[in-house]
N, C-alpha and C positions, 0 to 999 in steps of 0.2 A: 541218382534218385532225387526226386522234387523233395523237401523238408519247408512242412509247415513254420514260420517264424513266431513262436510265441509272446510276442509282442504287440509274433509270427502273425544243348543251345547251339545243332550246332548247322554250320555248316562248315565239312570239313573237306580235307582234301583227303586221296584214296589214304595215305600215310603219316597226315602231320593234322592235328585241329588246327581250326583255326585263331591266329591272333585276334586279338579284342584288347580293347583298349578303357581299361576299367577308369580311367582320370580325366574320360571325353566328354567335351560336352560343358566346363566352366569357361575355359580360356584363360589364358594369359598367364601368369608364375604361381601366383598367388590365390588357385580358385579357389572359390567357396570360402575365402577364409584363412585356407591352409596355411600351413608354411613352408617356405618356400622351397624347401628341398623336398618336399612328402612324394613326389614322384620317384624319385632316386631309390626311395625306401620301396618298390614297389618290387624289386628282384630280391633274388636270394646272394648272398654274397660268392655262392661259391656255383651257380646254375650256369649253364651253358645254352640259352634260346636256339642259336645257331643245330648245334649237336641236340637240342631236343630232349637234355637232361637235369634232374635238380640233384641236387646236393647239400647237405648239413655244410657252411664252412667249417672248418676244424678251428676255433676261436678260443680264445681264453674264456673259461667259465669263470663263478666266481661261485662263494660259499654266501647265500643269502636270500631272500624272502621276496617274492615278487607276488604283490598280489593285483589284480585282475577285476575287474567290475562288468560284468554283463547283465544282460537286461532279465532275465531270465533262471531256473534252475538245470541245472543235468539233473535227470532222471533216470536213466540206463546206458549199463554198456553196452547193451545190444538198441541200436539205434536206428535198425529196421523191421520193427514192426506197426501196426497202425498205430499203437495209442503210444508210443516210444518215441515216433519219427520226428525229433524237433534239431532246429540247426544249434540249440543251444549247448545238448548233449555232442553235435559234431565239435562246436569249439573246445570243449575238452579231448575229445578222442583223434582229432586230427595230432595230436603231439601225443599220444599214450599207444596209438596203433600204427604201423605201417599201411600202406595201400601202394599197389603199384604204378600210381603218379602221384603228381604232386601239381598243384594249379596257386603259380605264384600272383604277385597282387594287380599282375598285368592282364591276368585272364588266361597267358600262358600253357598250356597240357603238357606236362614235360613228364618223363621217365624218371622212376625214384629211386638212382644210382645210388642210394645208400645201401638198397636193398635186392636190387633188381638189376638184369644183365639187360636183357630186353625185351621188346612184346612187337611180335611182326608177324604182319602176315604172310603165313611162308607157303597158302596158296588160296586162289583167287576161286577153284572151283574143282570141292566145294570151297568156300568161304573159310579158310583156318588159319586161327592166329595161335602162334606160339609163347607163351610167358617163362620165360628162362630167368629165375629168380638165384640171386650170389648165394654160393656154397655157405654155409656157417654161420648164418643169423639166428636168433635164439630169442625166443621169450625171455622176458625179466625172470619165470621160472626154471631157466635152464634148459627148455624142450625147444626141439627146433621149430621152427619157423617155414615151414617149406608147404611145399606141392600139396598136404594134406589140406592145409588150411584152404588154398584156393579152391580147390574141391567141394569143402564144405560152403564155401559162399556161392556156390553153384546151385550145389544140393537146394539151399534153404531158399535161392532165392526165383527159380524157375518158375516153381508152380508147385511143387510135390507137396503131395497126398502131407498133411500132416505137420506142415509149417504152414508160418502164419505170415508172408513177408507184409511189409506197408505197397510194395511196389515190384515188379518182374520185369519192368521194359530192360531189353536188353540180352539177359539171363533168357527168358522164355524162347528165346530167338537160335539158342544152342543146342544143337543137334545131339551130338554127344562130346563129351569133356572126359580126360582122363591122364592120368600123372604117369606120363613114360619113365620116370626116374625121381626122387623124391624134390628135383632144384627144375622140372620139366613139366610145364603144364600145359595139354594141347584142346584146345578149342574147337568142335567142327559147328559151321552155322547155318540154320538152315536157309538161308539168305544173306546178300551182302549187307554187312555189318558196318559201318564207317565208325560210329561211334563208339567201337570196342573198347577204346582209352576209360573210357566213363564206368569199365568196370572194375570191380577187384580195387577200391577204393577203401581208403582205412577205415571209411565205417564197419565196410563188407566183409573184411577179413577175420575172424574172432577163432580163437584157439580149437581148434580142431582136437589137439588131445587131451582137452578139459571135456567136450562132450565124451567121448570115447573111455573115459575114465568115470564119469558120472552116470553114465548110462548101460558101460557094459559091452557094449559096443565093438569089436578088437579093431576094427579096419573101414574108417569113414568110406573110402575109395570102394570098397565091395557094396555099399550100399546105392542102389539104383534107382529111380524114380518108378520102378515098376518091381521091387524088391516086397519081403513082406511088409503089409500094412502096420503089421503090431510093431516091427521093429521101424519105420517112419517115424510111426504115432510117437515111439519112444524117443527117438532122436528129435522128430519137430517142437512135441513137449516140451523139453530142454532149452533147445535154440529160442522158442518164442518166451518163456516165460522164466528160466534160471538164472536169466542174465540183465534183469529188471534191479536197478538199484546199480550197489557195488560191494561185490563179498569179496576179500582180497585173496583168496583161495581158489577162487573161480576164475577173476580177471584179470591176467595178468599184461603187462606192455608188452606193444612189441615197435614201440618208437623211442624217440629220444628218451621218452618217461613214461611214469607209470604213474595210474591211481593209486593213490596209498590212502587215503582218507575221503568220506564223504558223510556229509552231516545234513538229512533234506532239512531237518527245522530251520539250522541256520542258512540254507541254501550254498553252499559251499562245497567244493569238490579240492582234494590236495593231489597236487604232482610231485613226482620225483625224480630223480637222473634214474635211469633204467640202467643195473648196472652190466648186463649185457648188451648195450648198443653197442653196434661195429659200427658208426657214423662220426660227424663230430661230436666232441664235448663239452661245447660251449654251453650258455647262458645259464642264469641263476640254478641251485639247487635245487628250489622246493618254488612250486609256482600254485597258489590260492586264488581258484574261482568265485567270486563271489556274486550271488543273483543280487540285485538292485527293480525292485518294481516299479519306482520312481526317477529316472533318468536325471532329476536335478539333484536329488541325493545321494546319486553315483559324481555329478561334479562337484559337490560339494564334499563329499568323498576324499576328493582328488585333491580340491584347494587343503584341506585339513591333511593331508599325508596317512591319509588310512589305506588308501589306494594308489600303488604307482601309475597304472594302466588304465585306460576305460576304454570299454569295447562294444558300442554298444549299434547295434542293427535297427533300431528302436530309434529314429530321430526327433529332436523336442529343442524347442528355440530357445527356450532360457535357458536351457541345460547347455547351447553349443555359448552361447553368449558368456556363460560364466567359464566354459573353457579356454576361449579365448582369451581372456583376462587376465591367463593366471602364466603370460610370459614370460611376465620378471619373474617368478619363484621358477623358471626353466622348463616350464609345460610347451610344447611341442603338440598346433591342433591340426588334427588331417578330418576330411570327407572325402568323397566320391562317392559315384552311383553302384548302386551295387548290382547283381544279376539276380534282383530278386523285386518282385511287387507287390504293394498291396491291393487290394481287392476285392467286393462284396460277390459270394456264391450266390443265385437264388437256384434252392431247394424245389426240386420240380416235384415233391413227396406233396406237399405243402396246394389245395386246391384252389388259391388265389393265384400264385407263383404259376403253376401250372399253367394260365392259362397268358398264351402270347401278348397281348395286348397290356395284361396289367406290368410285366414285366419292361415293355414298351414304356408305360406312362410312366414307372421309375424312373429311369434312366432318361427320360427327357426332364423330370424333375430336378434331376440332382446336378447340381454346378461343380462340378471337380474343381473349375479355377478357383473359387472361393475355399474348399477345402487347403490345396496348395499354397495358396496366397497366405493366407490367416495360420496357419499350421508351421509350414516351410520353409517358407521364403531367408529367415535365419542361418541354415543349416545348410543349404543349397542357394544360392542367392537367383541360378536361374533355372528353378523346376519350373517342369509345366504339368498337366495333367497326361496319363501313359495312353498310349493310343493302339497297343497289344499288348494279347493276351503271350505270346510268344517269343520276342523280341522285346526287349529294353531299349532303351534309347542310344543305349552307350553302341550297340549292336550292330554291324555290315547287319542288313534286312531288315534292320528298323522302315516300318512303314506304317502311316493310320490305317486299321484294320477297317474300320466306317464307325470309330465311336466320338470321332470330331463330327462330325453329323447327324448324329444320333441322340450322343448325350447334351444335358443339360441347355437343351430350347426353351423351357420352362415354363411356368405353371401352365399359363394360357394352352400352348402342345399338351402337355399333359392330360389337362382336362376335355381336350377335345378325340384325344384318344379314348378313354377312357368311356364317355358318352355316344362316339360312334360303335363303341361293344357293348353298351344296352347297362352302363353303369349310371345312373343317379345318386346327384347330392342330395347328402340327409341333411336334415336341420340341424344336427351337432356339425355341418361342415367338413362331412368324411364322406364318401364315395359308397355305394352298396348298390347290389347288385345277389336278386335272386333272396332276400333278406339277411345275406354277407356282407358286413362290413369292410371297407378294404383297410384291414389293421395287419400288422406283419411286425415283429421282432425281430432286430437285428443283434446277435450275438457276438462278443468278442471272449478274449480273455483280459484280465485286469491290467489295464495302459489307460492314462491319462489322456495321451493323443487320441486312443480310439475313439472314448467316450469324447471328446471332444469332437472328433470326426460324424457322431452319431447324430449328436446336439445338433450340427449344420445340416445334415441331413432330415431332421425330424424338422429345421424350421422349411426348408427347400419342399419337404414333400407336402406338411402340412398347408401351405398355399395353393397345392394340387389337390386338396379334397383329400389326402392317405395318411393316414395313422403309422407313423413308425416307433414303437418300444425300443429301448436301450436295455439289453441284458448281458450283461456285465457278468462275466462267473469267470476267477482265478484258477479254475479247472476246463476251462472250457475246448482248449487243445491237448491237455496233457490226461485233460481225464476220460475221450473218448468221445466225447461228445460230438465232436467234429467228422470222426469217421464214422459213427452210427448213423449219422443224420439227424442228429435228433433239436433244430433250429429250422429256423424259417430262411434266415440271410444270412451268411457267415462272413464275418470281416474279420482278413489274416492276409498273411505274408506269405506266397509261394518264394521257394529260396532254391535256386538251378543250378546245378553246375555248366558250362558250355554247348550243352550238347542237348541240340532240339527234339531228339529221340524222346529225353524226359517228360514232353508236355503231350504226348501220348496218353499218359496213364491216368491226367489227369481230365481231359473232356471225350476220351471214348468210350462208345457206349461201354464196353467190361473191362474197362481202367480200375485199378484195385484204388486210385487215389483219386475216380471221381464219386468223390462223396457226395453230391450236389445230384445224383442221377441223370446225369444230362447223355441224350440220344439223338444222333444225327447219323445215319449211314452215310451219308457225301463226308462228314469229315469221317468218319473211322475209313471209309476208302482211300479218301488223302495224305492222312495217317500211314497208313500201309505202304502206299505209292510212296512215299517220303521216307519212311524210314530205309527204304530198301534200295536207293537211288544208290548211283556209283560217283556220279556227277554230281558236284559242288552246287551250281546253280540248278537244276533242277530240282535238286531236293528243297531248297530254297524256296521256287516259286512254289509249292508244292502246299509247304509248310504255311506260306503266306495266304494260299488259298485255302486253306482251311481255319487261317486266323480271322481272314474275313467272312467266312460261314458260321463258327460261332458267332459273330461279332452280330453277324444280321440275325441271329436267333434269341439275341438279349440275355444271353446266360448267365456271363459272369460279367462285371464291371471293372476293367482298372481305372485306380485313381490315378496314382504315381510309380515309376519306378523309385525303389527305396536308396535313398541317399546316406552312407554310413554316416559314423561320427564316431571319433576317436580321438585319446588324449595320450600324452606319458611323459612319465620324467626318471631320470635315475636308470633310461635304458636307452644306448645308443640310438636305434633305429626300430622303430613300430609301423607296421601298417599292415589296414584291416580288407584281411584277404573276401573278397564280396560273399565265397561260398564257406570259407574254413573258419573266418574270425581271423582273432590276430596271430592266434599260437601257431600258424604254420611254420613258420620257423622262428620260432621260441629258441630252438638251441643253437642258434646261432646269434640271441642276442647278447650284448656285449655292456657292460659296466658302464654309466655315466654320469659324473660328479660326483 
């Protein structure tokens, strides 16, 4: 699933995703910054790429306090629904949940042999994969951990009458699902699936016999997508909204750790060793999330020892400048690109937006290189501006989708667009057309970059005759806003796992994650044709051709692909997984000085 970045892939072969190379793209020992070993940190200590498995090492834990800075707060343990779906709440639940892979900081798809026997597809036609999950894994409650639960992340996330998921690509795709044995879960699909890995992900998996207990419910598995409605309603009720927050009676681990505390005023989330993991036992006791709004008072954070960690998705130049500094006290600085972008939506709700040509004059307005340059350049020393919507730079299929010749030609294009579609300048120096001003708000939520990103924008557009607002609200992804539509522009972070199926949901026309209303029948056919490919490179071009269909219809804008930044001390090995954060394997990190 796509997660908005509150700051806020594939092409695969028939049986293994593909590698991706998440540290592509600086050159030389030393990219970005780093230090020099931050590639090393990029496996798991105890993963096998080869065999296609991850693993907990089994490491010396220690008894002690790790605490954590990201840009952001956790807001639910259910972390798939629209107004829930942010990747900050995944950086907590990627170490408090199991999922059946694991995506180390290579890009890697690997099978979560802590928990899991295997996921194969055991036949081609129909399309059926089988998920054989290890006997005797347990919730931090005691209850097992099995076949029920995958079921329910079926249930909730298909389409059924009565849940509310953020997203279905994938899920909707399953024919029928059913647990042969309670460690036995069988998949049929209504078409070939390649990207099956991408499901049953620890966001996805949530206790099955907490609904079933809260609801009344005796047997998630008897309940069917064409079952009665009342009892749906009752189950969907539950799944979409009982699991907002964190009630420790409702949410228990079923990873290294568990929630034990959460505090939204002070933005904070606590972990704890799950004392039912059958994995390793390593790293710290008790691990403290802490949100930070302001990126440079996450490193300053760090220089004063309030924080060991900084994890931040969120990249800002003074903030990477002062981590780099802080050497001698044994801070340890990593970047790389992550599999995730930012980029302004235009709202086709919106009757200026609407119409193609002003969308045009934007986009020829806006200089991305001057955003990057002025913004970036610190943190990434060789960003450029993203040139798809689909592909990252780090990415086999990276290619300019046509927004190197599109965007930012500036004012002079702009204005000549704009005047061959019947707009005139007013005497205030703004554009109108039909006695509409061309004025438009661009929303974010509260980040210093963004609003910084807006300021360049409003001076780029203002030389083209167009009015652009800076609206600024610290609720603006978490409080709904974003999926109602209720904005003109929307500036945020899509945040992807590997797998190109994802960017489905977000530009077809009845994608639950395009919130922007954007309609093009040539890409929702391309879409289709692509997801359903057998073949590596066809789904590819596929994919491509529909990157450059949006691209020629001015929808959405990327600026940059997003360049992590991370810090630590007092912890062996850190590094910030593009899609999970850094806690993916937290329990394997190890005591340092």
């Amino acid at each position: 699933m796509s997660r908005w970045k509150a700051a806020s892939a594939v092409t695969v072969a028939a049986t293994a995703a593909l590698v991706l190379s998440a540290c592509g793209g600086g050159g030389g020992s030393n990219q970005n910054g780093s230090s020099t070993d931050i590639k090393s940190m990029a496996t798991g200590k105890a993963e096998n790429v080869q065999a296609g498995t991850f693993k907990l090492a089994d490491v010396q834990g220690w008894d002690g306090t790790i605490t954590v800075g990201i840009d952001d707060k956790f807001v639910a343990y259910n972390n798939q629904t629209p107004d829930t779906n942010s990747s900050y709440n995944t950086f907590a639940l990627i170490a408090a949940l199991s999922g059946a892979g694991v995506i180390d900081g290579n890009n890697n798809v690997l099978l979560n042999n802590d928990v899991m026997q295997s996921w194969d597809v055991t036949s081609t036609s129909p399309f059926t994969v089988t998920w054989k999950l290890k006997p005797g894994i347990k919730w931090s409650d005691g209850a097992p951990w099995n076949c029920k639960d995958f079921y329910l992340a079926y249930l909730s996330q298909r389409g059924t009458p009565g849940f509310n998921p953020a997203a279905t690509a994938g899920y909707d795709l399953i024919d029928s699902a059913k647990c042969q044995d309670d460690t036995t879960f069988v998949t049929t699909f209504k078409q070939p699936y390649l990207d099956y890995k991408g499901l049953f992900d620890s966001n996805a998996l949530l206790p099955a016999h907490i609904l079933e207990q809260q609801t009344g419910i005796p047997d998630i598995t008897k309940l069917t997508p064409t079952s009665d409605p009342a009892l749906l309603q009752k189950a969907g009720d539950f799944w979409t909204n009982k699991w907002k927050g964190f009630d420790k009676a409702l949410d228990p681990g079923s990873g290294p750790y568990m929630i034990t505390g959460y505090d939204d005023n002070a933005g904070t989330v606590t972990l704890e060793k799950n004392p039912n993991w059958a994995g390793g036992k390593g790293g710290p006791s008790k691990i403290i999330l802490r949100a930070f709004a302001d990126q440079k008072a996450m490193a300053t954070a760090l220089q004063n020892g309030e924080v060991q960690v900084v994890s931040s998705t969120q990249p800002d130049a003074t903030a990477a400048t002062t981590m780099k500094s802080l050497s001698s006290q044994g801070v340890i600085y990593g970047s790389a690109p992550e599999l995730s972008y930012e980029h302004i939506d235009m709202n086709y709700r919106n009757p200026i937006l609407a119409q193609k040509p002003a969308r045009q004059a934007l986009f020829e307005a806006i200089d991305r290189s001057e955003i990057t340059t002025k913004l970036l350049k610190e943190v990434q020393s060789d960003i450029t501006p993203d040139n798809s919507l689909i592909y990252t730079p780090a990415e086999p299929g990276y290619q300019d989708a046509g927004y190197g010749k599109t965007a930012g030609l500036g004012a002079a294009a702009a204005k000549k667009t704009l005047e061959a579609d019947g707009w005139t300048l007013g005497q205030d120096g703004i554009y109108q057309k039909n006695g509409q001003r061309f004025s438009v708000t661009i929303s974010h939520n509260n980040n210093p970059r963004r609003d910084q990103t807006v300021e360049i924008i409003q001076s780029q557009a203002k030389a083209a005759g167009i009015e652009v607002k800076n609206d600024n609200d610290p609720t603006f992804l978490s409080g709904g806003r974003l999926s109602t539509g209720n904005w003109d522009i929307a500036l945020f972070a899509w945040s992807q796992p590997p797998f190109k199926s994802q960017s489905q949901p977000l530009y077809s026309t009845k994608g639950n994650q395009n919130h922007q209303k954007y309609s093009n029948p040539q890409v929702d056919s391309l879409f289709d044709q692509a997801v359903s490919q057998t073949d590596e490179g066809a789904a590819r071009k596929l994919y491509q051709q529909a990157d450059s269909a949006i691209a020629a219809d001015y929808a959405s804008l990327p600026l940059f692909a997003m360049p992590s930044m991370w810090a630590f001390q007092g912890v062996d090995k850190v590094y910030f997984q593009s899609y999970y954060g850094a806690l993916w394997n937290a329990g394997e990190w190890e005591k340092r000085g």
